[in-house]
N, C-alpha and C positions, 0 to 999 in steps of 0.2 A: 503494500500500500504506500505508507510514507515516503519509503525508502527507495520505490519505483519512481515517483516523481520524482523525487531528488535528482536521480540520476538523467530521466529526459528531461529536468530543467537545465541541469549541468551541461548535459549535450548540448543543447540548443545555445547557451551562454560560448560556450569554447568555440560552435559552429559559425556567432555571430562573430567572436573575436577572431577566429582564423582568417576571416576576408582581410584582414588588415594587420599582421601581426606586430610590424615596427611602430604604428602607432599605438597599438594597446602591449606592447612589451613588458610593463610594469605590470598589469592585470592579469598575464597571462604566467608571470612570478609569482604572484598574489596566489591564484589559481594554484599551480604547482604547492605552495606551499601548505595551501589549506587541505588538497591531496593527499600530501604525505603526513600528517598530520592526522586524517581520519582515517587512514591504515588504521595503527596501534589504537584507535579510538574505537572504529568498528571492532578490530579484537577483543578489545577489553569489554563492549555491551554486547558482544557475540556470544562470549564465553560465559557471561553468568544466566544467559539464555538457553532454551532447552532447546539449539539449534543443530541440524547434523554437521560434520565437520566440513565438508564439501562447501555450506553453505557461508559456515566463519571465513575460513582461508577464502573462499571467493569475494566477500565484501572485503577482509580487509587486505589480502593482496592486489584485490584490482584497483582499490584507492592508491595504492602506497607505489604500485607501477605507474598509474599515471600520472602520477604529483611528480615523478622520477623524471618522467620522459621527459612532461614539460620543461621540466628545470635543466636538464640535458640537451634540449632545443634549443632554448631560448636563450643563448648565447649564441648560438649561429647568429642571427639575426644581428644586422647592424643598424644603428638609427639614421634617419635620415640626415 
């Protein structure tokens, strides 16, 4: 439920920031950072939850890879 929007509002957010990434560089840090960040967050309210493992390691790895990548991009990019 919640946790479904979340994610296609994130989508949608990263999708509008992608059309322009050297203008929004900063927010796309931001982004990365909030990422990596709800990794070990989803872990921690995964695990006092009656949830299967498949499902912990999926929220909080797939947070924690893409807060990654971003932050691993976003220095290619040069400002204008």
């Amino acid at each position: 439920g919640n946790a479904g929007y979340a994610y296609v509002a994130l989508a949608a957010l990263f999708w509008a920031i992608s059309r322009d990434l050297l203008r929004y560089q900063p927010l796309v840090r931001v982004c990365g950072w909030i990422m990596v960040i709800a990794g070990p967050a989803y872990l921690s309210i995964d695990l006092q939850c009656p949830l299967p493992l498949w499902w912990v390691l999926m929220d909080s790895l797939s947070c924690l890879l893409i807060g990654l990548t971003l932050l691993w991009a976003c220095p290619k990019a040069t400002p204008r």
